[in-house]
C-alpha positions as CSV (number, residue, x, y, z in Angstrom):
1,X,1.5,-27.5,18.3
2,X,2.6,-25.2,15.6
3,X,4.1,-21.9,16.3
4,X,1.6,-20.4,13.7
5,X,-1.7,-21.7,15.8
6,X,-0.1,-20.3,19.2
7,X,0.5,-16.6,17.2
8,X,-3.5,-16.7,16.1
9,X,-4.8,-18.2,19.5
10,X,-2.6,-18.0,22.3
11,X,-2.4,-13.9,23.3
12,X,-6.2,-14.0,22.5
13,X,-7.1,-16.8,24.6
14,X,-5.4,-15.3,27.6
15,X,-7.3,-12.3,27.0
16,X,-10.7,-13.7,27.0
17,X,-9.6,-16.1,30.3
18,X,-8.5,-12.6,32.0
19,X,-12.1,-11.4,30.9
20,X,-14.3,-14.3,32.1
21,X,-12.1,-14.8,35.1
22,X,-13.5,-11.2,36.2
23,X,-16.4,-12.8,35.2
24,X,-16.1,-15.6,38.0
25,X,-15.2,-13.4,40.6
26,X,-18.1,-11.4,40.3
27,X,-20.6,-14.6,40.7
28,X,-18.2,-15.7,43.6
29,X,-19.3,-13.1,45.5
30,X,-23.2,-12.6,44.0
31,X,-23.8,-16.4,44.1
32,X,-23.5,-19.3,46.8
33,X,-20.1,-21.5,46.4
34,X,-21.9,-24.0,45.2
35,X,-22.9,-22.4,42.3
36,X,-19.6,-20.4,41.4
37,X,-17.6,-23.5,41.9
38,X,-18.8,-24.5,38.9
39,X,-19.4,-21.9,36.6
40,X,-15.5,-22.1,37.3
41,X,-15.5,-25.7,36.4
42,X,-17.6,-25.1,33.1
43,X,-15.0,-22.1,32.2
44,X,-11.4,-24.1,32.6
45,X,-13.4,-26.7,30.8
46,X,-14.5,-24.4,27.8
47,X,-10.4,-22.5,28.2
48,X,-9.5,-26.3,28.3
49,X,-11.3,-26.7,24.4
50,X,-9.6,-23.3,23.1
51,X,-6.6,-23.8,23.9
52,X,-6.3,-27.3,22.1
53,X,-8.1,-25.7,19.2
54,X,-11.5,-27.3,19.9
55,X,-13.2,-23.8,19.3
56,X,-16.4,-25.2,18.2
57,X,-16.8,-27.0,21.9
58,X,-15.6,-24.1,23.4
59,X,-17.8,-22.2,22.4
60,X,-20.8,-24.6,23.3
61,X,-19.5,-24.9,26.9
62,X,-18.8,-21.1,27.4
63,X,-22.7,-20.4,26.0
64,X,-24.2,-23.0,28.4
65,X,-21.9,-22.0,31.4
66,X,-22.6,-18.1,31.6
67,X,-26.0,-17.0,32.4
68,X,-26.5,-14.4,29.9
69,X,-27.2,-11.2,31.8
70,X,-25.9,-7.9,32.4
71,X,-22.4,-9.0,33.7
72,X,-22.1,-11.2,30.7
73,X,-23.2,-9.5,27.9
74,X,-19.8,-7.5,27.2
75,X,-18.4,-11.5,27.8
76,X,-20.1,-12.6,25.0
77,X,-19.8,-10.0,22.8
78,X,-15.8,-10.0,23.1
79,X,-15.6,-13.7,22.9
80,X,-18.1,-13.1,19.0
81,X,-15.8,-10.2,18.0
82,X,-12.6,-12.5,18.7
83,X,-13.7,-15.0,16.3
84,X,-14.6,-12.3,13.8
85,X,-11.1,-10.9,13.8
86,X,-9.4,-14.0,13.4
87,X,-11.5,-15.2,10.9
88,X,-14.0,-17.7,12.2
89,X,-17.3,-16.0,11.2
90,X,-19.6,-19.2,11.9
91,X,-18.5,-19.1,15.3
92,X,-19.1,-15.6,16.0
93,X,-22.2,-15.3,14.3
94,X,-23.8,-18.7,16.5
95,X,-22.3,-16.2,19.8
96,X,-24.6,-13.4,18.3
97,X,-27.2,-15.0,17.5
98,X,-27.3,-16.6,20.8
99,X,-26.8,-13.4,22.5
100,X,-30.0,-12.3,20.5
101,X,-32.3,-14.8,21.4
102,X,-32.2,-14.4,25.4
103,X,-35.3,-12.8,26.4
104,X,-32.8,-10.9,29.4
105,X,-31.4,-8.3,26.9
106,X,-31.8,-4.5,27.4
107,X,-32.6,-3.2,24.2
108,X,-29.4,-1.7,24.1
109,X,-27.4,-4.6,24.5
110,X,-29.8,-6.2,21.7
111,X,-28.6,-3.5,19.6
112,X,-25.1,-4.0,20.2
113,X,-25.6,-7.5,19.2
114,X,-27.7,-7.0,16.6
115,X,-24.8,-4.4,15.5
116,X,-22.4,-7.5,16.0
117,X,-24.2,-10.4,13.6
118,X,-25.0,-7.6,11.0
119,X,-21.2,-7.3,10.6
120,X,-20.4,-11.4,10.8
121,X,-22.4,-11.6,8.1
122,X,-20.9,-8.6,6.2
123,X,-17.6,-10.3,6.6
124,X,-19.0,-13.9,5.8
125,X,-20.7,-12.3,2.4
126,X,-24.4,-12.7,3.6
127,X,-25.1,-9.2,2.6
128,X,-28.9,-9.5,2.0
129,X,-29.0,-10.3,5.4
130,X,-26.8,-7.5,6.8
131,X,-28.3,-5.0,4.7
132,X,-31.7,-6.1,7.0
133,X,-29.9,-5.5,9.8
134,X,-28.5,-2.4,9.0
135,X,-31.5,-1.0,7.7
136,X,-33.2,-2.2,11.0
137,X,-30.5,-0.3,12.9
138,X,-30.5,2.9,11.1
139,X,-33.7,3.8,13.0
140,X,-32.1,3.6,16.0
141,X,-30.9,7.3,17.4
142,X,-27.8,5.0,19.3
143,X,-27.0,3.2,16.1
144,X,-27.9,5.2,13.4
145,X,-24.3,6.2,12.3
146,X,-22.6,2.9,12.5
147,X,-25.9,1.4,10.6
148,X,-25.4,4.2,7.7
149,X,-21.5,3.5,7.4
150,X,-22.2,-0.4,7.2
151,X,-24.9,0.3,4.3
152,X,-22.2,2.6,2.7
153,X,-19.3,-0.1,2.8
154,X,-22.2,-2.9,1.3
155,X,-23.6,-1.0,-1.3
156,X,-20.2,0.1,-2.5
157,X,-19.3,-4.4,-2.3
158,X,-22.2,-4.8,-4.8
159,X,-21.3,-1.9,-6.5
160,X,-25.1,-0.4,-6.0
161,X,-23.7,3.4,-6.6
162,X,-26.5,5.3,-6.3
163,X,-27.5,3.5,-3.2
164,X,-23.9,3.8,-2.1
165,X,-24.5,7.8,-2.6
166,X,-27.8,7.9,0.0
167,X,-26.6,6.3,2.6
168,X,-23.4,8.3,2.9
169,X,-25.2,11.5,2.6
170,X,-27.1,10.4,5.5
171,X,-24.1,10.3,7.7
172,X,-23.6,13.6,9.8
173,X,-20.7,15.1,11.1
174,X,-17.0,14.0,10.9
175,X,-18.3,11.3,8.8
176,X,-20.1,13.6,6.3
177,X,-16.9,15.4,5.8
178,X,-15.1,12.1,5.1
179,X,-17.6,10.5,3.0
180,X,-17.2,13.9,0.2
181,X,-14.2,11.6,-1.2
182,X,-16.0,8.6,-2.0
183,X,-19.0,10.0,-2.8
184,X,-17.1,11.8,-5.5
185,X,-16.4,8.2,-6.7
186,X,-19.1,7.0,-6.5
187,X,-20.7,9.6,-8.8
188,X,-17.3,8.4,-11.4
189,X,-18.8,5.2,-11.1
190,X,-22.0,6.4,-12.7
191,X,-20.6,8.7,-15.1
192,X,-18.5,5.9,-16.6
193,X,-21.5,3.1,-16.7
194,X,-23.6,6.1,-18.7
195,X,-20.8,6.6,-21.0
196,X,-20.4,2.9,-21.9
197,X,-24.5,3.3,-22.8
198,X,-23.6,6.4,-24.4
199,X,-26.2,8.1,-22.1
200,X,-23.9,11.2,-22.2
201,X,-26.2,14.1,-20.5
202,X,-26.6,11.5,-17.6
203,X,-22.3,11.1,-17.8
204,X,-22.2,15.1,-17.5
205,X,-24.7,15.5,-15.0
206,X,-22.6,12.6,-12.6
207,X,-19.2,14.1,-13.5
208,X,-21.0,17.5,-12.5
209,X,-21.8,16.1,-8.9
210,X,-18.5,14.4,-8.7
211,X,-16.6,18.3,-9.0
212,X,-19.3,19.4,-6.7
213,X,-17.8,16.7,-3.9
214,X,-14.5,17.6,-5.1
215,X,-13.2,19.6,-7.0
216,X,-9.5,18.6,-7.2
217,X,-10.1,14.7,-8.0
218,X,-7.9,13.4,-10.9
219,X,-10.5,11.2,-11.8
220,X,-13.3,13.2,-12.8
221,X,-11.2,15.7,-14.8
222,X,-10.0,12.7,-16.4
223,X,-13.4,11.4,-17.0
224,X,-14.6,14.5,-18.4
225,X,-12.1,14.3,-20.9
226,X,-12.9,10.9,-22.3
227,X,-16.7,12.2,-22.1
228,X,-15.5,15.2,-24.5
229,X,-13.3,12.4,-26.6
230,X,-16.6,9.8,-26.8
231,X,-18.1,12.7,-28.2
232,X,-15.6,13.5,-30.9
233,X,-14.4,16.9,-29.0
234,X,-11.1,16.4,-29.6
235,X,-9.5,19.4,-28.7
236,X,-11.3,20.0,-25.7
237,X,-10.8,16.0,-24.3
238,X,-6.9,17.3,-24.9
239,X,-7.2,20.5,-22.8
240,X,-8.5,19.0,-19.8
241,X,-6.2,15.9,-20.3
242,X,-3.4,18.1,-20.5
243,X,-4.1,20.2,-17.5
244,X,-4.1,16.9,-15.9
245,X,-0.6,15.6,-17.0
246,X,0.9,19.2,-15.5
247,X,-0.2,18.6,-12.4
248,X,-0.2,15.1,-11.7
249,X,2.0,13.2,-14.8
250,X,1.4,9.4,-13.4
251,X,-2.5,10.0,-13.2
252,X,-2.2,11.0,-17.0
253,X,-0.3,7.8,-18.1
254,X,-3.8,6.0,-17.6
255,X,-5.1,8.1,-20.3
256,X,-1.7,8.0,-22.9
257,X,-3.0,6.1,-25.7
258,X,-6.1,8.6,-25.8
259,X,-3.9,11.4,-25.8
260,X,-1.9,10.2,-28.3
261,X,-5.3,9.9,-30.5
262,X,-6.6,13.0,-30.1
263,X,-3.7,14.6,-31.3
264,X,-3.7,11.9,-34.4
265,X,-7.4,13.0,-34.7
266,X,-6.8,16.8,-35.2
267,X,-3.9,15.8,-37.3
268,X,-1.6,18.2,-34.8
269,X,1.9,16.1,-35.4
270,X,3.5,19.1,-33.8
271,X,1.5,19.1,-30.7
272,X,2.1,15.6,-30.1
273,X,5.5,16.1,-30.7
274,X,6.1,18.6,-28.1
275,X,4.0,16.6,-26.0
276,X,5.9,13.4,-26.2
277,X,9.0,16.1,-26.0
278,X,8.3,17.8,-22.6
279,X,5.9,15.7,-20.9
280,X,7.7,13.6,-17.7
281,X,4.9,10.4,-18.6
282,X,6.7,7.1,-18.7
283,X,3.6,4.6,-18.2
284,X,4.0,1.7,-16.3
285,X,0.9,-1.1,-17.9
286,X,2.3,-2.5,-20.8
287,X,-0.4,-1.7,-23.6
288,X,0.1,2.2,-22.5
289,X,4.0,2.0,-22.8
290,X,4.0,0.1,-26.4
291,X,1.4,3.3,-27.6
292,X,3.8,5.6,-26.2
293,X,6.9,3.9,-27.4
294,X,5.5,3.6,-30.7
295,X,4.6,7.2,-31.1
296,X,8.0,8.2,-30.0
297,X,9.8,6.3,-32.6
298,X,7.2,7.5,-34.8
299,X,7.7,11.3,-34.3
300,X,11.8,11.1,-33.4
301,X,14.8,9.3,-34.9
302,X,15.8,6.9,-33.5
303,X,18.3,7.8,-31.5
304,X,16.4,11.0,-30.1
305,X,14.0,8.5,-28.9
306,X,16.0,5.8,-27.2
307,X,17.7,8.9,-25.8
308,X,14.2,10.5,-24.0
309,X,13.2,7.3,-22.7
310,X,16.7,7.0,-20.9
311,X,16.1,10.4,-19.8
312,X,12.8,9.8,-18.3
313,X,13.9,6.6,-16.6
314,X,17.0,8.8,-14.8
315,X,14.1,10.7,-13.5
316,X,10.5,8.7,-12.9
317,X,12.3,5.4,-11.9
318,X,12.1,2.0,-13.9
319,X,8.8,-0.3,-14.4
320,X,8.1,-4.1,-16.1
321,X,7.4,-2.7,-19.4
322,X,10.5,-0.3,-19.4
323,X,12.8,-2.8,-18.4
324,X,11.6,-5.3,-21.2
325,X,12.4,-2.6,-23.9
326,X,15.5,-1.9,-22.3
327,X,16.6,-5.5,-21.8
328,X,15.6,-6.6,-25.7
329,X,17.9,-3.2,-26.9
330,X,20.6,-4.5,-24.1
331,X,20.8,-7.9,-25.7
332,X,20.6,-6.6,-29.5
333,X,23.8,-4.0,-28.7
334,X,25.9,-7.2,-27.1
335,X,24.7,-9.1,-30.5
336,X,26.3,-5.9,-32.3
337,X,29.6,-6.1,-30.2
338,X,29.1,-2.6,-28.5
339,X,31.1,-3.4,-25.5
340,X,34.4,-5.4,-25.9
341,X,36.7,-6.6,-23.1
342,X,36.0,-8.6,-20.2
343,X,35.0,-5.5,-17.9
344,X,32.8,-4.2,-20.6
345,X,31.1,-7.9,-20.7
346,X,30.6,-8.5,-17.2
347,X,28.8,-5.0,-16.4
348,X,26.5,-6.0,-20.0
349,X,25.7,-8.8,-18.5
350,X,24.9,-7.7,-14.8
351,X,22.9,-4.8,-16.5
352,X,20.4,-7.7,-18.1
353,X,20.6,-9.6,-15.0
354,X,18.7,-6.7,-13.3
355,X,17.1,-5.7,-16.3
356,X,15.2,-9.1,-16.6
357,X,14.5,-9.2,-12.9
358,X,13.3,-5.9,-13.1
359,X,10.6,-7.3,-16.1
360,X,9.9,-9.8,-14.2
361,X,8.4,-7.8,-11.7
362,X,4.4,-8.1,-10.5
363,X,4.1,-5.1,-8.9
364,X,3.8,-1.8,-10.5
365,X,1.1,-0.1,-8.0
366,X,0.9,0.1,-4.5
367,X,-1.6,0.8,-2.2
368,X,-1.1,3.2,0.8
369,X,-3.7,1.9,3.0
370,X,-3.2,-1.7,2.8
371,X,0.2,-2.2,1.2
372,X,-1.6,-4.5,-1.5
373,X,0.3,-4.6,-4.9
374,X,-0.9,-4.7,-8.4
375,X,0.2,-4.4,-12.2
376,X,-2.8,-2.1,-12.9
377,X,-4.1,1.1,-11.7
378,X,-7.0,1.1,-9.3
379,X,-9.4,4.0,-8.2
380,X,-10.7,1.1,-5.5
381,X,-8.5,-1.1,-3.8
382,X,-9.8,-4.3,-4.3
383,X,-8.2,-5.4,-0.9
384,X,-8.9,-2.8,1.4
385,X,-11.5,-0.9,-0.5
386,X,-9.7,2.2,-0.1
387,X,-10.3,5.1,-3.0
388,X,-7.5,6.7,-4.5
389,X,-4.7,4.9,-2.7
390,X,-2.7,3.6,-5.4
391,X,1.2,5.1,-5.7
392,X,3.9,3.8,-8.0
């Protein structure tokens, strides 16, 4: 038995024999011996099949064994949201659906399981079916809010936006106020499908919804911008761009290469200039950094730009594309015989040791929900489905 099976199944099993040995005791004292005796039988039987990772007769023995009634209901539905967590949807979605078809049920507790199988099959990617099940549920007073925040999470999987927007205005309360974020992104979502239609009053209207949510998100400034620049509104696309980049300087690295062509639009070589100059942007994706590292050498000597970009390294940290520049100009000073001596060799060639690993590296983004890394920038993280958690 490996280690790694008794970390997933060991500390849960002993759980769910602590919860249907309550179980036991109860029908010990409700029911004749007789009877109990083996109900306990049928359970060590059915632990018995857990613990040597026979699930799938476990579970058969634990369904037939306990009477489904009010005592067992809460059994059941721990033993289906055990399997859920660890990963064995099948399984807890046969415990549901068992759960469901007993005629005993209050219509609570058929809610609750209802509740229970609409969620296996979120998780197991049946979401026709769970979107039936949460629509069922959302007419239920009990269930209404855990029914409108499953339809939220589903719609926003299949990337149905507008659908996504309903059923989280729906929600009341402390979820309203948390549900203003997302829907703000959701309403991005739309303005950036109108824009690639070129449906541009519909773009505007979205973007104008999204401020309405919030008024602070990066992301629909930034939108607006490219809305502006789409449109050939150069200048204004620049403004808002710019407003951006004072506030928060790694949002506006996703928008660089625009930037960089608005100013070439408007023929404003002086403006870019200063911007390059002043700005603390150092992007991080590789396609933005080559655009930005081309303009610089473009609009500087030389040396005044390898100088900047060493000066914005000291200060916003190193990424893949940086050290790749940094690591080819590394080699092409040894090639020149900058550095003589043996000293002056070994540091060269520790710096491009670190250098290349730092090239190397896969991770540019991180998210602060979930601790998922990336290369690119994400509004949603694809792991967690968190909005706006990326940092560098």
């Amino acid at each position: 038995m490996s280690a790694s099976w008794i970390t997933v199944w060991f500390w849960p099993a002993i759980g769910l024999a602590f919860l249907v040995g309550i179980q036991a005791a109860r029908w010990w004292h409700r029911r004749f011996r007789q009877s109990a005796g083996s109900v306990n039988r049928e359970y060590f039987k059915g632990l018995n099949f857990l613990l040597n990772e026979e699930p799938d007769k476990a579970i058969e023995v634990f369904i037939k064994a306990l009477e489904v009634d009010s005592e067992t209901v809460e059994l059941h539905l721990a033993l289906g949201g055990l399997f859920r967590r660890k990963g064995q949807v099948d399984r807890a979605t046969r415990i549901h659906q068992n759960l469901i078809a007993r005629p005993s049920l209050t219509d609570e507790q058929r809610l609750q399981a209802i509740y229970e199988l609409a969620q296996d099959y979120y998780k197991a990617g049946l979401l026709d079916r769970a979107e039936n099940l949460f629509l069922e549920l959302q007419e239920s007073p009990s269930y209404r809010e855990l029914a409108l925040g499953g339809l939220s999470d589903l719609y926003q999987q299949e990337k149905e936006w507008a659908e996504a927007i309903k059923a989280s205005r729906q929600q009341s309360g402390t979820n309203a106020k948390q549900n203003e974020g997302r829907i703000a992104h959701y309403w991005c979502e739309l303005a950036e499908l109108a824009m690639q239609s070129e449906r541009f009053d519909d773009a505007r209207k979205s973007l104008r919804n999204a401020l309405s949510q919030n008024r602070r998100l990066v992301r629909a400034v930034l939108l607006r911008g490219e809305l502006h620049y789409r449109q050939r509104e150069f200048k204004r696309a620049l403004e808002l761009w710019q407003s951006v980049a004072a506030k928060d300087a790694a949002a506006a690295t996703l928008y660089i290469q625009q930037i960089i062509r608005a100013f070439q639009q408007i023929n404003d070589t002086a403006g870019l200039r200063d911007f390059l100059l002043h700005s603390s942007i150092v992007p991080r994706e590789a396609p933005a950094f080559s655009a930005w590292l081309e303009a610089l050498h473009a609009n500087f000597a030389s040396a005044q730009a390898k100088q900047h970009i060493f000066d914005r390294v000291k200060q916003e940290g190193l990424s893949g594309p940086v050290a790749e520049y940094l690591l080819s100009l590394s080699v092409t000073l040894s090639d020149e015989g900058s550095h003589s001596g043996s000293i002056g060799e070994n540091l060269q060639q520790l710096a491009q040791d670190l250098l290349a690993r730092a090239k190397d590296r896969r991770i540019e983004y991180t998210c602060q929900r979930c601790g998922f890394g990336t290369k690119s920038h994400y509004w949603l993280c694809p792991n967690c489905g968190g909005w706006d958690s990326f940092s560098v």
